[in-house]
matplotlib code that plots the C-alpha trace (Angstrom):
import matplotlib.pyplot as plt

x = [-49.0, -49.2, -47.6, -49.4, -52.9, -51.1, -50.9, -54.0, -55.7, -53.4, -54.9, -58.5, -58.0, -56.7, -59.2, -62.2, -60.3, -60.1, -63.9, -65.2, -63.5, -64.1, -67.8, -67.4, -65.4, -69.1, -72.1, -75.7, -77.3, -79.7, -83.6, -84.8, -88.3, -90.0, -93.5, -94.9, -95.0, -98.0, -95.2, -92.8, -89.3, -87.5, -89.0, -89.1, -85.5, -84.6, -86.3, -84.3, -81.2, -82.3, -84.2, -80.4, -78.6, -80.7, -80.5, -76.7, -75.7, -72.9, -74.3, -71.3, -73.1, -75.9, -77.3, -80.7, -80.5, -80.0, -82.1, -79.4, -78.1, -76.0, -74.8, -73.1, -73.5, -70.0, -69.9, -68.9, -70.2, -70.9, -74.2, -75.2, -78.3, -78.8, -82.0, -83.5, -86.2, -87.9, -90.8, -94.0, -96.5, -98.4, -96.3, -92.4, -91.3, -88.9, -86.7, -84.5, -81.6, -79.6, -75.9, -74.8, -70.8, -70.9, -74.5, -78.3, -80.4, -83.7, -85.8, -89.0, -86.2, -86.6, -90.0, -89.5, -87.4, -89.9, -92.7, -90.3, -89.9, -93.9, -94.0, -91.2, -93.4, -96.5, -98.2, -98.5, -102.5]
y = [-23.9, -27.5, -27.7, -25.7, -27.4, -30.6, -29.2, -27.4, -31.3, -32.6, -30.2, -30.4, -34.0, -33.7, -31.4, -34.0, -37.2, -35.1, -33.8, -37.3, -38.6, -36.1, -37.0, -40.9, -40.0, -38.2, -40.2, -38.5, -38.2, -41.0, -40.5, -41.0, -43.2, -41.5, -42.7, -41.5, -43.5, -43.0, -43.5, -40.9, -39.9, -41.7, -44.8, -44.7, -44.2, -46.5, -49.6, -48.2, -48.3, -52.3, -53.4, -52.5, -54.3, -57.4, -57.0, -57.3, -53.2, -52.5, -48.8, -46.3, -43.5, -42.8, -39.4, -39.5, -36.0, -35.6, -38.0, -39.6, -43.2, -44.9, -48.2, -50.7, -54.3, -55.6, -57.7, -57.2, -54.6, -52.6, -51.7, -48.6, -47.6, -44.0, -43.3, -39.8, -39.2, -36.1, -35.2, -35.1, -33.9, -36.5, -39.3, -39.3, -38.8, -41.3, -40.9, -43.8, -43.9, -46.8, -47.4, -50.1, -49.6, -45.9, -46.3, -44.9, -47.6, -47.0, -45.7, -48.4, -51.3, -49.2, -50.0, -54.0, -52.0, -49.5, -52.4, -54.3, -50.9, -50.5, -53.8, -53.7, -50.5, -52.6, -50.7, -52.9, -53.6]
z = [-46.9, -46.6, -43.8, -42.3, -43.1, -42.0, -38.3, -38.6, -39.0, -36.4, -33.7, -35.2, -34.3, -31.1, -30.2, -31.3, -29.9, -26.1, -26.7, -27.2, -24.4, -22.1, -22.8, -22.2, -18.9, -17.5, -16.3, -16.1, -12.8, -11.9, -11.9, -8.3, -8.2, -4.9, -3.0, 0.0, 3.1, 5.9, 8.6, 10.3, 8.7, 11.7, 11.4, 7.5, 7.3, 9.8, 8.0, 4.9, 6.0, 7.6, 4.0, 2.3, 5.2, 4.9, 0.6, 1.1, 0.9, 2.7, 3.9, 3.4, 4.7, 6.6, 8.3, 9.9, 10.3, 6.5, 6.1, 3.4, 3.0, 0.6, 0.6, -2.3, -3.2, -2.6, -6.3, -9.5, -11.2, -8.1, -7.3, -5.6, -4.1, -2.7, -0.7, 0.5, 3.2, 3.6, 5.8, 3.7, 6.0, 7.8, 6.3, 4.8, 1.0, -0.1, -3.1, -4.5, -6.8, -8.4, -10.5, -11.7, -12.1, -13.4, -15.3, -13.3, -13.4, -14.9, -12.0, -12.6, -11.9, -8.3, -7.9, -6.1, -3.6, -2.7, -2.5, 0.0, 2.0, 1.8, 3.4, 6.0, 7.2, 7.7, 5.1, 2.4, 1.3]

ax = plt.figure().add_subplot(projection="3d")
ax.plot(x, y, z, "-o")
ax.set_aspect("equal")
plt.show()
C-alpha cells in the first residue's frame, strides 16, 4: 500500500511540475492601442511602415494589401511592434501592438508612437 501511495505522489508531482510549466512556456496576446487617422489607408500605412524604419525596426513583414506590418528592434531584449490598418470610412483605423522579448507591452506605452504617426500624417493640431 505504501508503495503504491509513493507512485501515486510521484505522478501527482509530475503532473503539477509539467502543468506549471506548460503555463510559463505561453504568453498572452498583446492589447492593440488603435486611433483613427483623417488620411487614406494607403498613405496611412505607408508612413507606418517609414515612422518604424526611421525608429530603427527592421520590418519583417509587410502587406499593404493586408494592411499588416511587423517589424523588430534588432537589440537585446527584442522589441516588436505589430501594426494593422483598416479602412474606417472617410479616414483609416490603426491598431498597434508591442513585445518586449516574449511580454505585450502595456498598450498606453503605444500612445508616443501613435502621436509621431499623427504627426508624420500632417495631422497633428
Amino acid at each position: 500500500m505504501r508503495q503504491r501511495w509513493r507512485v501515486i505522489m510521484k505522478w501527482a508531482s509530475v503532473s503539477a511540475l509539467l502543468a506549471l510549466l506548460a503555463g510559463c512556456a505561453t504568453t498572452s496576446p498583446s492589447a492593440p492601442r488603435e486611433l483613427v487617422y483623417a488620411a487614406p489607408v494607403d498613405t496611412t500605412f505607408r508612413s507606418a511602415v517609414e515612422l518604424m524604419m526611421e525608429q530603427g525596426y527592421v520590418i519583417r513583414h509587410a502587406d499593404l494589401a493586408l494592411g499588416r506590418a511587423e517589424g523588430a528592434l534588432a537589440r537585446w531584449p527584442e522589441y516588436r511592434l505589430q501594426v494593422q490598418v483598416r479602412d474606417a470610412g472617410r479616414g483609416s483605423q490603426v491598431s498597434v501592438a508591442a513585445w518586449r522579448g516574449n511580454q505585450p507591452l502595456p498598450p498606453y506605452l503605444l500612445d508616443p508612437w501613435l502621436v509621431s504617426l499623427q504627426a508624420k500624417l500632417g495631422l497633428a493640431p
